[in-house]
C-alpha positions as CSV (number, residue, x, y, z in Angstrom):
1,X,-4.5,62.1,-44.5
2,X,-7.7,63.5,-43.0
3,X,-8.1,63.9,-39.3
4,X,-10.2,60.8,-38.9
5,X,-10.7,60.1,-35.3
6,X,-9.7,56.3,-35.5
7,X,-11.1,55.1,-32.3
8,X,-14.1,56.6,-32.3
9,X,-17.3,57.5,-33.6
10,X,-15.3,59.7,-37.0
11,X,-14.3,55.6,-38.3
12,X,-17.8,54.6,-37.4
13,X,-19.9,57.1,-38.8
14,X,-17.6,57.0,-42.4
15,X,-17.9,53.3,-42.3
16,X,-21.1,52.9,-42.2
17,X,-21.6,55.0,-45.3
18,X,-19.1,53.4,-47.3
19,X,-20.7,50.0,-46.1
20,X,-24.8,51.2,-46.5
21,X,-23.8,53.1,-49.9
22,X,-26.4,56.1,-48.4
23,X,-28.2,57.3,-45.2
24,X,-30.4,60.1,-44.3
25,X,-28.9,62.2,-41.2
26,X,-31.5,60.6,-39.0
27,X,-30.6,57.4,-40.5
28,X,-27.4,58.1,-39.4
29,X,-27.6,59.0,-36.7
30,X,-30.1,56.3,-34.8
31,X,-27.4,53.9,-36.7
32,X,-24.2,55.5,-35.1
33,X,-25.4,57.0,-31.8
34,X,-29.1,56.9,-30.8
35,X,-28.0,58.0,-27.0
36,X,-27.0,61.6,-28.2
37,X,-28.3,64.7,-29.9
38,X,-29.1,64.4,-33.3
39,X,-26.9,67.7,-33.4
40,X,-23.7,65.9,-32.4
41,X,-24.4,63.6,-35.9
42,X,-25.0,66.4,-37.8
43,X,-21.9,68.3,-36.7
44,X,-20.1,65.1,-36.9
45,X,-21.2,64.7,-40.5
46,X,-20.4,67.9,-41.3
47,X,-16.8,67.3,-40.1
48,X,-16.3,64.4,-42.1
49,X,-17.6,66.7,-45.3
50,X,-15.4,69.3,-44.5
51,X,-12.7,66.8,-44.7
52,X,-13.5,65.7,-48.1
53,X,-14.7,61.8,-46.8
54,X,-18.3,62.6,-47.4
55,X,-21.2,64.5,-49.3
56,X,-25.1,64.6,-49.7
57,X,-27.3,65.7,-52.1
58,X,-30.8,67.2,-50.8
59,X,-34.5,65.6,-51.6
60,X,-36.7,68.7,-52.3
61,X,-39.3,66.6,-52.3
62,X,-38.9,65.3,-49.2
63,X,-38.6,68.2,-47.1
64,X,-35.5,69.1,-48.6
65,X,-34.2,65.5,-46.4
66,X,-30.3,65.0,-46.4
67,X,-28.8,62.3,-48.1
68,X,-25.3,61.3,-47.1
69,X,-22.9,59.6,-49.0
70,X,-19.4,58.7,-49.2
71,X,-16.8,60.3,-51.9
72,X,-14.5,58.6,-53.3
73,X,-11.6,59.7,-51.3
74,X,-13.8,58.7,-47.9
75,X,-14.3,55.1,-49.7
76,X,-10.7,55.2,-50.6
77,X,-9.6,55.6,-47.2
78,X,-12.1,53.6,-45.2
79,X,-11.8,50.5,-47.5
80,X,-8.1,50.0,-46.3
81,X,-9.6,49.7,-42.5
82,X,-9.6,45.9,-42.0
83,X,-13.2,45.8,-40.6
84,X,-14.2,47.0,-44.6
85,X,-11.3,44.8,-46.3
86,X,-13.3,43.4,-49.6
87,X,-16.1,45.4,-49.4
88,X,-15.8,48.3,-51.6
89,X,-18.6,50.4,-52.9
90,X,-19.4,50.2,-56.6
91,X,-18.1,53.5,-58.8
92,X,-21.9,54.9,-58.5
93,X,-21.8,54.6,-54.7
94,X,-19.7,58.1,-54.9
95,X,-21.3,59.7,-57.7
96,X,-23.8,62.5,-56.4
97,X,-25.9,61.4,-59.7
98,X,-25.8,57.9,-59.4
99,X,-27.1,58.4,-55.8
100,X,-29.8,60.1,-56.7
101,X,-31.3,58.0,-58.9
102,X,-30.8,55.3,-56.4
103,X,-31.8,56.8,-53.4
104,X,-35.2,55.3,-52.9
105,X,-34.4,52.1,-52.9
106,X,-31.1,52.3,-51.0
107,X,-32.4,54.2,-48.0
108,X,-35.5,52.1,-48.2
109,X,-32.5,48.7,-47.7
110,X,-31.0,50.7,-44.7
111,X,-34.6,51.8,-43.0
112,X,-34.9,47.7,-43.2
113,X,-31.6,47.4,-41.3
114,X,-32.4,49.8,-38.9
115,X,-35.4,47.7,-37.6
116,X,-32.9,44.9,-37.0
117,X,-30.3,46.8,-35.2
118,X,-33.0,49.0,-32.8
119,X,-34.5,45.4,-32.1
120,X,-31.0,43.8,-31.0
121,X,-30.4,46.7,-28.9
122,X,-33.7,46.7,-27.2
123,X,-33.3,42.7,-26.7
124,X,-29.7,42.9,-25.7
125,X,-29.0,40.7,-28.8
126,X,-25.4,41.1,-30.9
127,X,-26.1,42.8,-34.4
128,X,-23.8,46.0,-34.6
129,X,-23.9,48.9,-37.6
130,X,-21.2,46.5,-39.5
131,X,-23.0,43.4,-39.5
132,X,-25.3,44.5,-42.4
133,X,-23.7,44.2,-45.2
134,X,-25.6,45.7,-48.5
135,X,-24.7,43.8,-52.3
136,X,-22.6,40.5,-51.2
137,X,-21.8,39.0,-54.6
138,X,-22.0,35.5,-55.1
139,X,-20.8,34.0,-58.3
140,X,-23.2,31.3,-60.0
141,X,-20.4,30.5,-63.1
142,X,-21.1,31.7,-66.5
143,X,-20.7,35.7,-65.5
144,X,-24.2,35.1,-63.1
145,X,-24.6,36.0,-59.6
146,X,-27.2,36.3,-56.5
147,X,-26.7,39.7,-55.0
148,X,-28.7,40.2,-52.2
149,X,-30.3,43.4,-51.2
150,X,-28.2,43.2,-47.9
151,X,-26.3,40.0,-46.3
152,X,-27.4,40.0,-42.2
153,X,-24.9,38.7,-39.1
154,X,-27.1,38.6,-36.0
155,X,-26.4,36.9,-33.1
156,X,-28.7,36.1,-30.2
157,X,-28.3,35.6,-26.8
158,X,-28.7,32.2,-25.1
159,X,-30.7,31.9,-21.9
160,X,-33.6,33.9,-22.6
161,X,-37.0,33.2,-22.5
162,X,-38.6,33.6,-26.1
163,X,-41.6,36.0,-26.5
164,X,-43.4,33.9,-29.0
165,X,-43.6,30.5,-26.9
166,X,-43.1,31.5,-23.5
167,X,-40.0,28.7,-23.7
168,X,-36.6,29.4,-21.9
169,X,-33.6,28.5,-25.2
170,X,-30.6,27.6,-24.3
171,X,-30.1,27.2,-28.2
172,X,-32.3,28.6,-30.4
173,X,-32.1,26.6,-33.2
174,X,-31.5,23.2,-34.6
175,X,-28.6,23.6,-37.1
176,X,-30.7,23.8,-40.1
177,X,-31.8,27.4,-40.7
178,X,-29.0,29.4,-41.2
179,X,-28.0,29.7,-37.2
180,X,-25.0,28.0,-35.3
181,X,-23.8,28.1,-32.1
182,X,-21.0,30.7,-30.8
183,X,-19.7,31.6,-27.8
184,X,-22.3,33.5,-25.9
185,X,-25.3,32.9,-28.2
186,X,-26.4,31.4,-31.4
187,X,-25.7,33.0,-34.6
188,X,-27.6,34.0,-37.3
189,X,-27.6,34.9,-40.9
190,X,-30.0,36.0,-43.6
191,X,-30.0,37.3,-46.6
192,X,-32.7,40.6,-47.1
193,X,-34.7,41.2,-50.2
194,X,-36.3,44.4,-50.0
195,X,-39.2,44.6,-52.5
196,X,-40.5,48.1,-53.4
197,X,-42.7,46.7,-56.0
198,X,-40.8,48.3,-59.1
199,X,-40.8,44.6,-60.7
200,X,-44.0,42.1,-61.8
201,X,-44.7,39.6,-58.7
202,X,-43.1,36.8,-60.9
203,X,-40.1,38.2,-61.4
204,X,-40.1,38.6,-57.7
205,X,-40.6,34.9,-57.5
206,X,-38.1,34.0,-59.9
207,X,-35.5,35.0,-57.5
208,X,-36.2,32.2,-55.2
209,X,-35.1,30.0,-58.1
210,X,-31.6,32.0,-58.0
211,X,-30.8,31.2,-54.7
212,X,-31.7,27.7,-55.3
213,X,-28.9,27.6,-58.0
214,X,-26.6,29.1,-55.5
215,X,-27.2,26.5,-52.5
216,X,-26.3,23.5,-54.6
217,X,-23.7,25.5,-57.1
218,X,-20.6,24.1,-57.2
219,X,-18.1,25.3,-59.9
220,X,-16.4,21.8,-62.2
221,X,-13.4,20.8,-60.8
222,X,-10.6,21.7,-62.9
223,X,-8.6,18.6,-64.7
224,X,-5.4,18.2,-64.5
225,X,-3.2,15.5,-66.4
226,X,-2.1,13.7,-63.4
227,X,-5.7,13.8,-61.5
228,X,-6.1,11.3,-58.5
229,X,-8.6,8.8,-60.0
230,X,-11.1,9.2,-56.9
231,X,-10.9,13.3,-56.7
232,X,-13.1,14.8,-53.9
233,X,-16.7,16.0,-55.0
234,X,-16.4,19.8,-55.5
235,X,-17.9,21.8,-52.5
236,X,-21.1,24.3,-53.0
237,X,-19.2,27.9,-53.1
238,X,-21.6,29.0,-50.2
239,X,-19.7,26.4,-48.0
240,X,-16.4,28.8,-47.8
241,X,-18.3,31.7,-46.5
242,X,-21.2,30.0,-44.1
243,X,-21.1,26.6,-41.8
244,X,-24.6,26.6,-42.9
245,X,-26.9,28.6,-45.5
246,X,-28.2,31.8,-44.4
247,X,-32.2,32.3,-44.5
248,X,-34.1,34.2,-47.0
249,X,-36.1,37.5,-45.9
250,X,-38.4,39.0,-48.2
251,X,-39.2,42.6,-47.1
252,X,-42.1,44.3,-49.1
253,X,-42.7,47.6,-49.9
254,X,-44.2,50.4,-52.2
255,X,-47.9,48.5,-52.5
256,X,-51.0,48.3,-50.1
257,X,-52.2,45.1,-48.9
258,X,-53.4,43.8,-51.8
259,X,-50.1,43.9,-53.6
260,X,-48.7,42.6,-50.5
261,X,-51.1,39.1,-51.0
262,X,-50.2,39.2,-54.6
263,X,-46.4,38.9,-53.9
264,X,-46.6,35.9,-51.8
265,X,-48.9,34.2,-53.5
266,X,-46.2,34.6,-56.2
267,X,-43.6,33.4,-53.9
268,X,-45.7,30.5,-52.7
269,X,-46.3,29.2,-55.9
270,X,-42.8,29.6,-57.6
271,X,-42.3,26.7,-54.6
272,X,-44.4,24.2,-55.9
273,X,-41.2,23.2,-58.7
274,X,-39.5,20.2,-57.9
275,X,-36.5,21.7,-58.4
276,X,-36.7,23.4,-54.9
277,X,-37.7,21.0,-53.0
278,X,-33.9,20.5,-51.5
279,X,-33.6,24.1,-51.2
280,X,-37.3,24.3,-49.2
281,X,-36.1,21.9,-46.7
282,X,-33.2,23.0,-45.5
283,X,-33.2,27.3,-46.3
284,X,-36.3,29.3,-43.8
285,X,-38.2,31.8,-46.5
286,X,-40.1,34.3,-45.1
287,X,-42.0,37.3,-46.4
288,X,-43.6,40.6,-44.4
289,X,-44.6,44.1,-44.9
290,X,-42.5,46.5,-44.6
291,X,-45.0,48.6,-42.9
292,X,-45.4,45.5,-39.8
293,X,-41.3,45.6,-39.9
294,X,-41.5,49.0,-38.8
295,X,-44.2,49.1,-36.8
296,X,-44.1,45.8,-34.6
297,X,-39.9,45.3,-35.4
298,X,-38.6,41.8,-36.9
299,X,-38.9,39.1,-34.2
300,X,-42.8,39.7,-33.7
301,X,-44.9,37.5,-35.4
302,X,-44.9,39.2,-38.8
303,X,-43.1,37.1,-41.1
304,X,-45.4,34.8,-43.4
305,X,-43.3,31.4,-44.3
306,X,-43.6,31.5,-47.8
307,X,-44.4,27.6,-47.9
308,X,-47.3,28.2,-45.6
309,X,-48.2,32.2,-46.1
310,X,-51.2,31.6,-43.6
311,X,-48.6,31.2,-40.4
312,X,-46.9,34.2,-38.8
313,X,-43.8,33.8,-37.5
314,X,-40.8,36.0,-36.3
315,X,-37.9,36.4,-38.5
316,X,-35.4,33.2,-36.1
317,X,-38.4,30.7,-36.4
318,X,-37.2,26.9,-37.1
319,X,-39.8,25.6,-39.1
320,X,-39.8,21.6,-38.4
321,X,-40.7,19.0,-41.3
């Protein structure tokens, strides 16, 4: 076995790529150790490829940019690590070609949760490398799923005044948006659609329906001969994974400001069904640019609710009925 160093940065750093699929070495390295040289990640990288764990394939177009990715020993190996156990990488996630066809839209998911973890940091919030999880599949029935663009643990700190109100939390939340209390703060979870604009603003939209099916999905209850005459109701699949439903993020991307109204309005009116309306209540959608994601980070007040695009929010807002 390759001379990973188990405790340290070596597990990390291969993690991380098995985990995020791809990351440029700057990406990497503001995800794995932002207090260093960026030449202690690049040596460290190199290791690792020298070991056989990881590659990259070079953008020429982008200033001949670095794209690391895991092989398919390195996903192999880190897979069996318990802190990866169920998540491994599709069969492309290791193939130089299949990353390089993928490559914008993968390193544009992992710029997204970038923003997120510099944010925690700079707040003193919990959201480590690991807690963004890229492609969670979640079954519908009938060979369907919702597979989010990345699946978000983020847990905030209690006692803190909040920038947006000027309103010391003890909290944070009232149980209804995806956030529950823990030990030391209140946790959160989201689910991130990043939105490059490579698909019509309805078909955008029509996503919203999706995770709709998959908050009230509940597979039928198998029958037996000898079933009790009162069985139980069958539970909503999401249930076994989250006390409560994560929230909905819609980052978007690849179009100017224009596109960006166009989107939402999209969103906004693919809410107007009926057929939502229990998934509107209780589930937090926002939308924002990626551009004010980068620029402003997620818990200013960038995010749009997508039931009422003319508020701005940040990303842990409870919206009240």
């Amino acid at each position: 076995m390759a001379d990973v160093d188990t405790g340290g940065r070596d597990r990390l750093t291969l993690a991380v790529l098995v985990q995020y699929r791809m990351a440029t070495t700057e990406q990497m390295h503001l995800i794995i150790s932002p207090g260093v040289r960026i030449e202690q990640t690049r040596r460290r990288l190199m290791k690792l490829r020298g070991e056989g764990l990881v590659d990259r394939i070079t953008l020429p177009q982008a200033g001949r940019t670095r794209v690391w990715h895991p092989t398919q020993y390195g996903a192999q190996i880190a897979c069996e690590w318990p802190e990866l156990r169920d998540r491994r990488p599709p069969r492309g996630a290791v193939d130089r070609t299949a990353v390089r066809l993928k490559v914008g839209h993968r390193l544009t998911v992992t710029e997204t949760a970038l923003a997120f973890l510099k944010d925690a940091r700079r707040r003193g919030d919990l959201c480590q490398p690991l807690d963004w999880i890229p492609e969670v599949h979640h079954p519908l029935g009938g060979g369907e799923a919702v597979i989010p663009d990345a699946l978000l643990y983020y847990q905030r700190r209690t006692g803190r005044t909040d920038s947006t109100d000027g309103a010391s939390h003890t909290d944070g939340t009232d149980g209804t948006d995806g956030g529950n209390d823990v030990r030391g703060g209140v946790m959160l979870r989201a689910f991130v659609e990043v939105d490059r604009a490579t698909m019509g603003p309805e078909r955008l939209a029509a996503k919203l329906g999706n995770y709709a099916r998959l908050h009230s999905y509940a597979p039928a209850p198998v029958i037996r001969q000898r079933q009790q005459p009162f069985p139980e109701p069958a539970q909503e699949t999401w249930r076994q994974r989250y006390p409560l439903f994560p929230r909905l993020l819609f980052v978007l991307d690849g179009t100017g400001p224009e596109g960006v109204e166009t989107r939402i309005s999209a969103l906004r009116a693919a809410t107007r069904g009926h057929e939502l309306a229990a998934f509107l209540r209780e589930v937090p959608i926002f939308a924002t640019p990626m551009t004010d994601l980068l620029q402003y980070g997620p818990t200013v007040p960038v995010w749009r609710p997508i039931t009422d695009p003319d508020q701005r929010v940040d990303w842990m807002h409870t919206p009240h009925p």
